[in-house]
VOSENU-461548 format. One record per residue (C-alpha): residue in one letter; x, y, z; residue number from 1. Coordinates in steps of 0.1 Angstrom, whole numbers, plus 5000, padded with zeros to 4 digits. Layout:
N
[rotor 'a' [X Y Z] NUM];
...
***
This chain:
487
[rotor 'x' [1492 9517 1291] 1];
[rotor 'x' [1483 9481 1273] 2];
[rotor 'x' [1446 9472 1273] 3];
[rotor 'x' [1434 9454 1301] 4];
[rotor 'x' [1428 9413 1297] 5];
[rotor 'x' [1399 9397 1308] 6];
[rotor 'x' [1402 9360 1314] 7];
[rotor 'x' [1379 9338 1297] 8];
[rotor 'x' [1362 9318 1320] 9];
[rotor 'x' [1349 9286 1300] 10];
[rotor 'x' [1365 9289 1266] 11];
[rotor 'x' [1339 9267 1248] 12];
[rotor 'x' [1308 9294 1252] 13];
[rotor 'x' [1331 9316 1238] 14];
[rotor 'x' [1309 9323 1204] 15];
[rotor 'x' [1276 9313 1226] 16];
[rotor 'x' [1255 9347 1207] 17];
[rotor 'x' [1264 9333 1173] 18];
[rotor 'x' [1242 9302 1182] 19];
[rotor 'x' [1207 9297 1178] 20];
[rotor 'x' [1180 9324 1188] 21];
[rotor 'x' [1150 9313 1211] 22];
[rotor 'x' [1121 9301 1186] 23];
[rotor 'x' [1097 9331 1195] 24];
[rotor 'x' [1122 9358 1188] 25];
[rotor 'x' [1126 9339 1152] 26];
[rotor 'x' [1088 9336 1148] 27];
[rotor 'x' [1085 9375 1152] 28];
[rotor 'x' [1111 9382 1126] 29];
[rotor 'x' [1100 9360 1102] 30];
[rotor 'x' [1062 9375 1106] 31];
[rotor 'x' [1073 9409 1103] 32];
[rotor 'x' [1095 9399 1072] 33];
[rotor 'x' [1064 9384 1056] 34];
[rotor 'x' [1039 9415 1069] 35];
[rotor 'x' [1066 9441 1053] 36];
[rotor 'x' [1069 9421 1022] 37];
[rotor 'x' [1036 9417 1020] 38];
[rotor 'x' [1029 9454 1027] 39];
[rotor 'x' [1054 9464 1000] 40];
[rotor 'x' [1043 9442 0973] 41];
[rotor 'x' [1003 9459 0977] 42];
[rotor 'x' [1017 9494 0975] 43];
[rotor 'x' [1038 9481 0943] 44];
[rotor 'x' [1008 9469 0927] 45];
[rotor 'x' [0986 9502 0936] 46];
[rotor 'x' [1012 9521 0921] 47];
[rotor 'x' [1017 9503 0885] 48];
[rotor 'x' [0979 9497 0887] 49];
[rotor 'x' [0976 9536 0888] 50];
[rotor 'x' [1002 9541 0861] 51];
[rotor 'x' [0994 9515 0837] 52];
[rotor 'x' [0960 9498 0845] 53];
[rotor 'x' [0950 9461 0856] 54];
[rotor 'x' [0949 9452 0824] 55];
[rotor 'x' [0987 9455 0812] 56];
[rotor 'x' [1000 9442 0844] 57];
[rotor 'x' [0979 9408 0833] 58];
[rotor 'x' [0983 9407 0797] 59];
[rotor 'x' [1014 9413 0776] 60];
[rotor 'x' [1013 9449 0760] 61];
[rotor 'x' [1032 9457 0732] 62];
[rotor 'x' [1067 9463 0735] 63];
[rotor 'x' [1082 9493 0711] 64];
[rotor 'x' [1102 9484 0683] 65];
[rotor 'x' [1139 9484 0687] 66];
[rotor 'x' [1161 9504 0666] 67];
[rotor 'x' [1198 9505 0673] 68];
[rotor 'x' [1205 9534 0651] 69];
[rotor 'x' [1183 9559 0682] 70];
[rotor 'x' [1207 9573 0699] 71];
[rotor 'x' [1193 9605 0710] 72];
[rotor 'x' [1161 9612 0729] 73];
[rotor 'x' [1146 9639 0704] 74];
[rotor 'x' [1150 9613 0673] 75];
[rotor 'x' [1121 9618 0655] 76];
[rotor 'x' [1103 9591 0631] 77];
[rotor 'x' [1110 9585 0594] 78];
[rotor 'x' [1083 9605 0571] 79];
[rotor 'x' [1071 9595 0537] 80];
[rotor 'x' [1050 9629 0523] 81];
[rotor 'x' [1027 9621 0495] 82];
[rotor 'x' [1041 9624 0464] 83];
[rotor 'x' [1077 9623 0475] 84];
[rotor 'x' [1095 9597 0461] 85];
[rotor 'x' [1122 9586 0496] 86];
[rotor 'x' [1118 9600 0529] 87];
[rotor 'x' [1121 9630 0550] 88];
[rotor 'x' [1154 9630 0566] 89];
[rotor 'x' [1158 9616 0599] 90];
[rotor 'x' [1167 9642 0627] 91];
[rotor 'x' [1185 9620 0653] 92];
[rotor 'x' [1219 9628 0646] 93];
[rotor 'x' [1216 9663 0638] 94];
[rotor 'x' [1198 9667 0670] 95];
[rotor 'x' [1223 9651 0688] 96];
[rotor 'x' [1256 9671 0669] 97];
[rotor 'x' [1237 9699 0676] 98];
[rotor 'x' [1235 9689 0717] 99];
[rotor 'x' [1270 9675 0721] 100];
[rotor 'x' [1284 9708 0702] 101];
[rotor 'x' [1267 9729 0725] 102];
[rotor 'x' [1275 9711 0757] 103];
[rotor 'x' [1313 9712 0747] 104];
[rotor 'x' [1314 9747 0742] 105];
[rotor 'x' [1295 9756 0778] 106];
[rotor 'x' [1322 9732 0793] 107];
[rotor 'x' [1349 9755 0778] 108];
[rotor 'x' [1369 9773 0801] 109];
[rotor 'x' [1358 9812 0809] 110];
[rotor 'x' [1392 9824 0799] 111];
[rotor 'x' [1400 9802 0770] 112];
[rotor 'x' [1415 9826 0744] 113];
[rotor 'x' [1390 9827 0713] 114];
[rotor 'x' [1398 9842 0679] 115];
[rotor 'x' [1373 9850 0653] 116];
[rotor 'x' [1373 9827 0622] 117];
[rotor 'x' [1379 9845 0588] 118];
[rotor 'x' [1341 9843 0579] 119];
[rotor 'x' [1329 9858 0611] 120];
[rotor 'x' [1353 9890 0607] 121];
[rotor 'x' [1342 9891 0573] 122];
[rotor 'x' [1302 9891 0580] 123];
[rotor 'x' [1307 9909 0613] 124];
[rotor 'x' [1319 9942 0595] 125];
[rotor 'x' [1298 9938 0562] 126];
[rotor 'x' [1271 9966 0552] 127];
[rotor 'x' [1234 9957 0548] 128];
[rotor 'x' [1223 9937 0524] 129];
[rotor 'x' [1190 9951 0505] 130];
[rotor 'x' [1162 9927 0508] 131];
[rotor 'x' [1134 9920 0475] 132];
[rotor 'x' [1111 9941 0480] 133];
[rotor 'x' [1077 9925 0488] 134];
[rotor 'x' [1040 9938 0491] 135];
[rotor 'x' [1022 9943 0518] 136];
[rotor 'x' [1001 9920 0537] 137];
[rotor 'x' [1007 9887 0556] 138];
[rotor 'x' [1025 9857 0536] 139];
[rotor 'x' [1011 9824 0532] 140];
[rotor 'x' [1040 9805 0525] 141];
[rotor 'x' [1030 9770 0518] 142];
[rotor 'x' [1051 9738 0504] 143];
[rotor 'x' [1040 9716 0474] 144];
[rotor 'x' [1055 9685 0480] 145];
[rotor 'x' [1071 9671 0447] 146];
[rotor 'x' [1050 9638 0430] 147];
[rotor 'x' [1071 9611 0424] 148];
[rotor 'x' [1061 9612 0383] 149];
[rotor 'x' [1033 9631 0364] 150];
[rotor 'x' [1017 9603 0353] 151];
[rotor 'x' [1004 9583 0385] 152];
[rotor 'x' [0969 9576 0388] 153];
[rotor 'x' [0962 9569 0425] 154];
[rotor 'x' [0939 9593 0445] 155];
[rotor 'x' [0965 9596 0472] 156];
[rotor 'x' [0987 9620 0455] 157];
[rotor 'x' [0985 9657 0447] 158];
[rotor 'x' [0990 9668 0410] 159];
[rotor 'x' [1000 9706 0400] 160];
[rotor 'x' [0968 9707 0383] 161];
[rotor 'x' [0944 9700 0415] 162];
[rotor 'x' [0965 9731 0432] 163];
[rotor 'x' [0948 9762 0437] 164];
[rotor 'x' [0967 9796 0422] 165];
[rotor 'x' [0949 9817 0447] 166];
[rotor 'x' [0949 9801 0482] 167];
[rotor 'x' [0985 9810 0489] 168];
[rotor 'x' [1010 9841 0482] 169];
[rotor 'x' [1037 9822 0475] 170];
[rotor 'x' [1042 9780 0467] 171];
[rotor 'x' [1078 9764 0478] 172];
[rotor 'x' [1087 9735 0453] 173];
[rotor 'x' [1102 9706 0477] 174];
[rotor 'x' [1125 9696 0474] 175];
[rotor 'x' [1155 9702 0448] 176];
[rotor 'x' [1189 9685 0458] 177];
[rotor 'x' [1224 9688 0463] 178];
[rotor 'x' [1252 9669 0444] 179];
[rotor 'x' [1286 9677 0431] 180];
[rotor 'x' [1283 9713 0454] 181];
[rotor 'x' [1257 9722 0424] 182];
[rotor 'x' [1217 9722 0428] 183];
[rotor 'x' [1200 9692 0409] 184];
[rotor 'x' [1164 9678 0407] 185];
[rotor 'x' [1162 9653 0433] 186];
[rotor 'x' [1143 9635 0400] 187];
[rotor 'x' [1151 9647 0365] 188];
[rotor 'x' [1111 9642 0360] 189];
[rotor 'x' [1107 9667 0386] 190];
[rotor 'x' [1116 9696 0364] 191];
[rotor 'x' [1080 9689 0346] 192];
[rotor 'x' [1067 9697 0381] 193];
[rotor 'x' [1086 9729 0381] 194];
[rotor 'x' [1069 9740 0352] 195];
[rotor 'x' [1038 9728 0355] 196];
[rotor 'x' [1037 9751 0391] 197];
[rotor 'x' [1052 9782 0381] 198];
[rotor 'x' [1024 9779 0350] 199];
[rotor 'x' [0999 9793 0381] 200];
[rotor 'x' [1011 9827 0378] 201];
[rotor 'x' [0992 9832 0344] 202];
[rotor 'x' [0965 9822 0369] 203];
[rotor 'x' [0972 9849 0395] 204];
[rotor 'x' [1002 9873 0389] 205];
[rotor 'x' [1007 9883 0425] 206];
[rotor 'x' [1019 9840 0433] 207];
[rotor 'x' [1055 9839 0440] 208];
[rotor 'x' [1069 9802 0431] 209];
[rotor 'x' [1104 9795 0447] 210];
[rotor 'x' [1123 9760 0448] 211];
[rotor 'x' [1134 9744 0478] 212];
[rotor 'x' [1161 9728 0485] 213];
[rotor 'x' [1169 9702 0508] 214];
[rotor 'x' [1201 9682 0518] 215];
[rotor 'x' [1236 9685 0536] 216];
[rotor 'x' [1258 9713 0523] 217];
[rotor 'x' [1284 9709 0548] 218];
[rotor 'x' [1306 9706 0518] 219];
[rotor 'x' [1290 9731 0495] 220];
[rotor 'x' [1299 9761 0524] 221];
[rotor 'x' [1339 9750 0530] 222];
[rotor 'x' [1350 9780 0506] 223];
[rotor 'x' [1349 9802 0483] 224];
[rotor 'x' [1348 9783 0452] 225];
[rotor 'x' [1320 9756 0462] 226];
[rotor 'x' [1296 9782 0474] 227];
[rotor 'x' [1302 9800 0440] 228];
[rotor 'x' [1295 9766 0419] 229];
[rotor 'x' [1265 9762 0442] 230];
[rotor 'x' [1251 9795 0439] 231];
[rotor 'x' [1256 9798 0397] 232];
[rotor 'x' [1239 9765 0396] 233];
[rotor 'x' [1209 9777 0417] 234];
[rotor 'x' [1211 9807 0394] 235];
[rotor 'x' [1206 9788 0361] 236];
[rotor 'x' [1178 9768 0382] 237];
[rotor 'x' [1158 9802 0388] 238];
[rotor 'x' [1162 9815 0354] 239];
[rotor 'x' [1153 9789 0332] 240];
[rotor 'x' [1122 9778 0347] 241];
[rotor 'x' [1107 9814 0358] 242];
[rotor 'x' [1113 9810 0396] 243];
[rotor 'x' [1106 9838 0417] 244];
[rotor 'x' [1132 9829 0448] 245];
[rotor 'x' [1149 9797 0462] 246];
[rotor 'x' [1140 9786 0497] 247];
[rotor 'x' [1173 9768 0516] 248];
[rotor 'x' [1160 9739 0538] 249];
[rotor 'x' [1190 9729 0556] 250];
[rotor 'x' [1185 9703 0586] 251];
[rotor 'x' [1206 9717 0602] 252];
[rotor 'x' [1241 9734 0596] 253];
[rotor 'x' [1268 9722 0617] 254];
[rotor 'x' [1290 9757 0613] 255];
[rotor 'x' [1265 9790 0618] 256];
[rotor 'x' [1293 9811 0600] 257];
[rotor 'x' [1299 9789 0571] 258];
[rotor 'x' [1260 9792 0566] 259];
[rotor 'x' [1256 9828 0572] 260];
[rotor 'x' [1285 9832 0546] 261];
[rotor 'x' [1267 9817 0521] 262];
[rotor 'x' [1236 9836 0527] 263];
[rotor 'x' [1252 9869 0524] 264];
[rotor 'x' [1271 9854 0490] 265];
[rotor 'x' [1239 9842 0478] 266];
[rotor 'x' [1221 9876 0486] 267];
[rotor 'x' [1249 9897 0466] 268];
[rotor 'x' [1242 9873 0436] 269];
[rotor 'x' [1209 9873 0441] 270];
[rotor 'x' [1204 9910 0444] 271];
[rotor 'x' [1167 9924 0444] 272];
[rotor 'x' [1160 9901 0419] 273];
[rotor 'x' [1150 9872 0436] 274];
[rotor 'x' [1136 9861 0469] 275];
[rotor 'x' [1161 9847 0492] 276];
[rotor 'x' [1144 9824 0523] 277];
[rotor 'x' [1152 9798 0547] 278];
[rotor 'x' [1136 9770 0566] 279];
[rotor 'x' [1153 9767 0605] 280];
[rotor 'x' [1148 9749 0632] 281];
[rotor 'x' [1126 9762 0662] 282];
[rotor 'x' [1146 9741 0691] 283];
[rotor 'x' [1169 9763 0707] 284];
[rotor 'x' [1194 9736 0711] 285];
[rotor 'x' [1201 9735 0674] 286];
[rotor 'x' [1191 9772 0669] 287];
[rotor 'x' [1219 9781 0691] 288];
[rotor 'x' [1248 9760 0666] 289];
[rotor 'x' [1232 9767 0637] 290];
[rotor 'x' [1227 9805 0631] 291];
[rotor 'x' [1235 9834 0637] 292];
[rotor 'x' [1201 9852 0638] 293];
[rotor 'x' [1212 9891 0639] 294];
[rotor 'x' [1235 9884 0611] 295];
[rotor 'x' [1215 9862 0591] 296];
[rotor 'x' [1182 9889 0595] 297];
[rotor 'x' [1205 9913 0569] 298];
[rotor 'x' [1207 9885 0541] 299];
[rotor 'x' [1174 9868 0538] 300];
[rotor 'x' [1140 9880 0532] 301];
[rotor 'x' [1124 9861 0558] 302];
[rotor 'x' [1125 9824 0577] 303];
[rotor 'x' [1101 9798 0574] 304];
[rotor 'x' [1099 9788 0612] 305];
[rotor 'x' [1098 9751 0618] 306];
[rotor 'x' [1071 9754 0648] 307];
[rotor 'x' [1061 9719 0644] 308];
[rotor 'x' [1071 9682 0654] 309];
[rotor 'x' [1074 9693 0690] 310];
[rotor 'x' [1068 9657 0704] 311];
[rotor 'x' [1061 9624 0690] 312];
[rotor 'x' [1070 9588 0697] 313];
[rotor 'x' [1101 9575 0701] 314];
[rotor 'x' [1117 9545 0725] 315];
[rotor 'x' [1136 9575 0745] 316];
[rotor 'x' [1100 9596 0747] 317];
[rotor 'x' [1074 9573 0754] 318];
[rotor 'x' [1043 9593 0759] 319];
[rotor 'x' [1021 9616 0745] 320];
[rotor 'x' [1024 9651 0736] 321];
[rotor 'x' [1011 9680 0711] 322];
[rotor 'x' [1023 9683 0675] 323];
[rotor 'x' [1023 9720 0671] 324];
[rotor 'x' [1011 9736 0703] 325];
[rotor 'x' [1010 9777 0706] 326];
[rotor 'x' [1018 9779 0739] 327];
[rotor 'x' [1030 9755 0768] 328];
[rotor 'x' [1001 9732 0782] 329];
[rotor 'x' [0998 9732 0819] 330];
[rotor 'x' [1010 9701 0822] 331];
[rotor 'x' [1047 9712 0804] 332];
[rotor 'x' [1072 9715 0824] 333];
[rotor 'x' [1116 9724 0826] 334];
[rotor 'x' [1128 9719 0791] 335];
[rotor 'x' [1093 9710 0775] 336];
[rotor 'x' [1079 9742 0789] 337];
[rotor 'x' [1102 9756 0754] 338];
[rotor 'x' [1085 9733 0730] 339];
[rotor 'x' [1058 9753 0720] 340];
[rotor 'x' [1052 9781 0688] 341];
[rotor 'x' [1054 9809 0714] 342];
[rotor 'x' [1082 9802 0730] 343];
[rotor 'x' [1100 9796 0697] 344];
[rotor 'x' [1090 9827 0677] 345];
[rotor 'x' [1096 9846 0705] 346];
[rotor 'x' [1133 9835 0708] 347];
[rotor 'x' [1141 9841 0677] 348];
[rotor 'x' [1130 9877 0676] 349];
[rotor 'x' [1148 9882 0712] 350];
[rotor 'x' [1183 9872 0692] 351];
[rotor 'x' [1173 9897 0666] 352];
[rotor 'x' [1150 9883 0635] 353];
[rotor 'x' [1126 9913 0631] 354];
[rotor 'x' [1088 9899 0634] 355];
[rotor 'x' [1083 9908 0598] 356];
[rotor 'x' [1106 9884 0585] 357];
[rotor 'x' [1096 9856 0610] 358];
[rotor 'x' [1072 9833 0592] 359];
[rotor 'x' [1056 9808 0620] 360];
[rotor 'x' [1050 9773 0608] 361];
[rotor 'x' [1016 9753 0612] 362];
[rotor 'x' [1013 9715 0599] 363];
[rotor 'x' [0987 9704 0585] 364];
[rotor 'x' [0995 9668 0598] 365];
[rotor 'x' [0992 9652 0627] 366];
[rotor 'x' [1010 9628 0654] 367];
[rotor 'x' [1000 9594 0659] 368];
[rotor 'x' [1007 9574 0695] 369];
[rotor 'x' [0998 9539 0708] 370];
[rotor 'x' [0988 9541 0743] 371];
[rotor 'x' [1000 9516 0770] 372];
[rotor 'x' [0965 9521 0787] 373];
[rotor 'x' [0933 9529 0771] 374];
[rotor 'x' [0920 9546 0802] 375];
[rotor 'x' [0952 9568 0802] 376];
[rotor 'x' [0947 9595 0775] 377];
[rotor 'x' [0954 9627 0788] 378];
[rotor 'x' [0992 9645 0780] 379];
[rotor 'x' [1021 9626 0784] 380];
[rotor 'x' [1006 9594 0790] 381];
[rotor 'x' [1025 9567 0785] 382];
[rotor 'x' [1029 9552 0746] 383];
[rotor 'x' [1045 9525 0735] 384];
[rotor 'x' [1045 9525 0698] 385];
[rotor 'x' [1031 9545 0669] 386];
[rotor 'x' [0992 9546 0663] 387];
[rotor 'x' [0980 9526 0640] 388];
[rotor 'x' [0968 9553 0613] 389];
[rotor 'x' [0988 9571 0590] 390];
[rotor 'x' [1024 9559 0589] 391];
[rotor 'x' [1051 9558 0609] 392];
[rotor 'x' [1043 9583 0634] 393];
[rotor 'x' [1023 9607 0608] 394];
[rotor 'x' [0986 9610 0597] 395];
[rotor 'x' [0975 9637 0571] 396];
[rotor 'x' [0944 9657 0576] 397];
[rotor 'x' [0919 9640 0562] 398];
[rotor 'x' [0928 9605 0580] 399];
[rotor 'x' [0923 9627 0611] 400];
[rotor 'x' [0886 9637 0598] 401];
[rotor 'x' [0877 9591 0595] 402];
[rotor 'x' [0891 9589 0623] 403];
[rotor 'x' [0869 9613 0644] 404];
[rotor 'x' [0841 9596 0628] 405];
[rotor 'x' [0848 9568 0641] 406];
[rotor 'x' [0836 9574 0676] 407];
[rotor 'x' [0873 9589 0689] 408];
[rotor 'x' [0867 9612 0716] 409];
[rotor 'x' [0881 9648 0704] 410];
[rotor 'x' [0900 9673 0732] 411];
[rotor 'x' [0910 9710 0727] 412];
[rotor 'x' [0934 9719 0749] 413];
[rotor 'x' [0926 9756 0755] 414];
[rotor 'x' [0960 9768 0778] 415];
[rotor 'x' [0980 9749 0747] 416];
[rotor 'x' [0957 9760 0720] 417];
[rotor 'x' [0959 9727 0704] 418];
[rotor 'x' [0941 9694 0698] 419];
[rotor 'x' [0942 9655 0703] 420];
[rotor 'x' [0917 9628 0702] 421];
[rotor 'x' [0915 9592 0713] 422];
[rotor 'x' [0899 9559 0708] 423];
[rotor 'x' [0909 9525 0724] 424];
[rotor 'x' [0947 9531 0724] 425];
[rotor 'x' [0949 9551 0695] 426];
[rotor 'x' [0959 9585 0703] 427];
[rotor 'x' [0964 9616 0676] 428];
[rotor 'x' [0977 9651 0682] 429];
[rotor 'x' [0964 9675 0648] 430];
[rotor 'x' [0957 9705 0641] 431];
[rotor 'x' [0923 9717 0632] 432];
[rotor 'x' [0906 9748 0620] 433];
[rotor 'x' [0903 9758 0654] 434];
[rotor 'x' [0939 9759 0667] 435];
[rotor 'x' [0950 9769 0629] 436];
[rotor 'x' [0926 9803 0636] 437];
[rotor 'x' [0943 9807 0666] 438];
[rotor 'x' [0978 9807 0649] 439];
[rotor 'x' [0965 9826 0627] 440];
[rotor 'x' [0952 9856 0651] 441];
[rotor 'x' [0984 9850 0669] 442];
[rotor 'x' [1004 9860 0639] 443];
[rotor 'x' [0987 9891 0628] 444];
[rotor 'x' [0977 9906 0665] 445];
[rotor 'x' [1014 9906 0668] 446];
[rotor 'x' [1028 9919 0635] 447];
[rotor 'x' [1044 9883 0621] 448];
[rotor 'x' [1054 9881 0589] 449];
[rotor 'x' [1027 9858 0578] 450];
[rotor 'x' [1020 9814 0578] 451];
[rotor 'x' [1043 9788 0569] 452];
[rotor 'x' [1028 9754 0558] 453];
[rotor 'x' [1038 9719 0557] 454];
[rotor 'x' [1024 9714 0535] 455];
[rotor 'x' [0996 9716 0509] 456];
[rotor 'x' [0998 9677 0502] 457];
[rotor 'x' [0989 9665 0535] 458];
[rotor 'x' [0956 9691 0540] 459];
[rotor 'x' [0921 9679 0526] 460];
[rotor 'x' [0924 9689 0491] 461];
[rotor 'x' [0902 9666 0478] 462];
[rotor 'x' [0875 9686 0505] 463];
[rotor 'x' [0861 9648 0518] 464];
[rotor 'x' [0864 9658 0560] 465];
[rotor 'x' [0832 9677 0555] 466];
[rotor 'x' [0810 9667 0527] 467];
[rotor 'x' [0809 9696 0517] 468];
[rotor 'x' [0838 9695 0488] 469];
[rotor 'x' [0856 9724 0507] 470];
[rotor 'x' [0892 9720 0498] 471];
[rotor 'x' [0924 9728 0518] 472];
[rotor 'x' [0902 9734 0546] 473];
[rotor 'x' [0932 9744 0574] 474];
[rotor 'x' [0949 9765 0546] 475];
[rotor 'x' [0919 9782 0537] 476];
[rotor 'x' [0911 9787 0576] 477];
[rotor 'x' [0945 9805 0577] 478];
[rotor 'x' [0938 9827 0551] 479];
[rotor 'x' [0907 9840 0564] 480];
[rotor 'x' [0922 9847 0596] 481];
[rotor 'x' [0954 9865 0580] 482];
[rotor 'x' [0933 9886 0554] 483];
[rotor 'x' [0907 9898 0582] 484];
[rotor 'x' [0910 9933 0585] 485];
[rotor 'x' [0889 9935 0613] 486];
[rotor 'x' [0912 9913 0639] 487];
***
């Protein structure tokens, strides 16, 4: 049945609603327009107000600095330590291999056939490896940052000869280097260093000196051959200047079975002889690609636990957080509720590193943050740059003590165990004596294997925080803590 027709009567009112509306019907439209915008723009302003404060909505705050090469949120600022001559590697792109590799192999499919790569059947069916033995008691493993030369003169810079041959069980040179698959000294002055360090044993015979070394090995581990080069050339290394072990600070390996491979090689060379340890990474994301935790257990003879650098500014994290917390603040949430020295330590020993050959880092530096508002300085509050004290992103301990001299107001966070202070819109998160205790309890009420830290150049060894001319005050905090009988 066709629709029905209905006749237009006057053809030329046809369109008469598309014409103009009666003046008080568009009056009321354009009042309420005007009332809603109006409305709208005061809840904006109460909102940005609460975030940022009057003050940055009126004057032009600083905007951070763009860097093209960030391409990952957790990319972490470039470090200078004293008395390193370059910088610490930057961590962006490992972090983000590290991710990328993980997310591919989650989006695998569940019955995608897998066979087991040459190295993994190998390690998978090997025997024990025996382990150097070590004496009782908790370690107190700390890093001695390398000095550009012997013969500088600034007060900034910590000389072998202003160490102290008792304060620690065991010093880790950093860093040696990797070139031509073979271990080098990043400087060939540095081999003055080497000697000048392992000369603290005359001093105290129980020290244990090993040599650190830093850089990619991706092409040391490919086979056979270049891990033997690299392991004969650490050999040599050891024996000619009196080393006790070598440390293997790899950020981070890109193939866990390559690595553990060269562990296990390097522990059959190594034998009983020498002390065998590793530096990792305490994010599970790059935990997860880069080890294999029950194998690796059988090969070292512990891990230095990097349980530090667990937020700090960058464009793609712009607010504050803790350095080295012990536990998750109450304010940590999802994925940061992990980025804490508990959660860490704990998931290591959960994939099979036994506690006594977990070694838990503690800094003895600090994070420095530029807030967007000076009445905003609680946890995450919004940052836009670096502080202004230290460099780039790091202050050393006794910067930390001016600085709280200064007037800065000074928090302990007791559910994270950690402090920060602030002043104006310079914020710092450090560690103090009071959270380094607190590690410190933490590792022996639970049977750790002992304190990692990073690193004896950036503590107070000149003993100004005080006035009191107590050197290495965090270190020697740590000490007390791990050689109290009665905890």
């Amino acid at each position: 049945m066709g629709a029905r027709v209905v006749p237009i009567v006057n053809p030329e009112v046809r369109y008469e609603h598309l014409g103009e509306e009666p003046y008080k019907i568009k009056t009321a439209y354009k009042q309420l327009f005007l009332f809603g915008f109006g409305l709208s723009l005061v809840i904006f302003l109460i909102l940005v107000t609460a975030y940022n404060g009057w003050e940055d909505i009126f004057a032009p705050s600083e905007k951070p600095e763009k860097n093209d090469n960030l391409d990952f949120m957790m990319y972490g600022p470039v470090r200078s330590e004293l008395g390193v001559q370059g910088i610490q590697e930057r961590r962006a792109d490992l972090y983000a291999k590290a991710f990328n590799k993980k997310h591919k192999f989650l989006m695998k499919p569940p019955n995608s056939s897998y066979s087991k790569t040459e190295e993994e059947q190998l390690l998978t069916n090997s025997p024990y490896v025996w382990s150097t033995p070590e004496p009782d008691g908790f370690k107190l493993v700390c890093y001695y940052a390398i000095p550009p030369n012997l013969t500088v003169t600034d007060d900034k810079t910590l000389m072998p000869n202003d160490l102290d041959a008792d304060l620690c069980t065991h010093i880790n040179l950093a860093f040696a280097s990797v070139a031509n698959n073979s271990l080098v000294p990043s400087n060939p002055d540095d081999v003055e260093t080497y000697d000048e360090v392992v000369k603290l044993k005359k001093q105290n015979p129980k020290l244990k000196v090993l040599l650190s070394v830093n850089g990619d090995m991706s092409q040391v581990v490919q086979d056979h051959i270049t891990r033997k080069t690299f392991i004969k050339s650490s050999l040599d290394v050891l024996r000619k200047h009196n080393f006790d072990g070598l440390d293997i600070d790899w950020e981070f390996p890109d193939d866990a079975w390559k690595f553990m491979t060269l562990l296990a090689e390097f522990r059959q060379a190594f034998g009983d002889r020498y002390l065998l340890t590793a530096a990792v990474a305490a994010p599970q994301v790059i935990v997860d690609i880069s080890y294999k935790i029950n194998v690796m257990s059988r090969f070292v003879d512990w891990v230095n636990l990097m349980t530090y650098d667990f937020h700090f500014y960058t464009r793609f994290t712009p607010f504050t957080g803790l350095n080295a917390p012990l536990y998750k603040s109450q304010k940590d949430k999802g994925y940061f509720s992990q980025l804490n020295t508990n959660w860490s330590v704990h998931y290591w020993e959960d994939q099979g590193m036994p506690r006594n050959k977990i070694v838990v880092g503690v800094p003895t530096y600090g994070h420095t943050f530029k807030l967007q508002n000076k009445k905003n300085t609680g946890l995450f509050a919004p940052s836009c740059n670096f502080g202004d004290l230290g460099g780039g992103g790091f202050i050393d301990y006794p910067d930390v003590c001016r600085f709280l001299t200064t007037g800065a107001v000074q928090t302990f966070d007791r559910s994270s165990r950690a402090s920060y202070a602030y002043k104006n819109r310079n914020w710092i998160a450090f560690e103090d004596e009071r959270s380094a205790a607190y590690k410190g309890e933490f590792i022996t009420s639970r049977g750790y294997g002992g304190a990692m830290v990073w690193s004896l150049n950036s503590d107070d060894y000149k003993g100004l925080c005080y006035k009191s001319g107590l050197k290495f005050p965090l270190i020697r905090r740590l000490k007390i803590v791990l050689t109290d009988d009665m905890l």
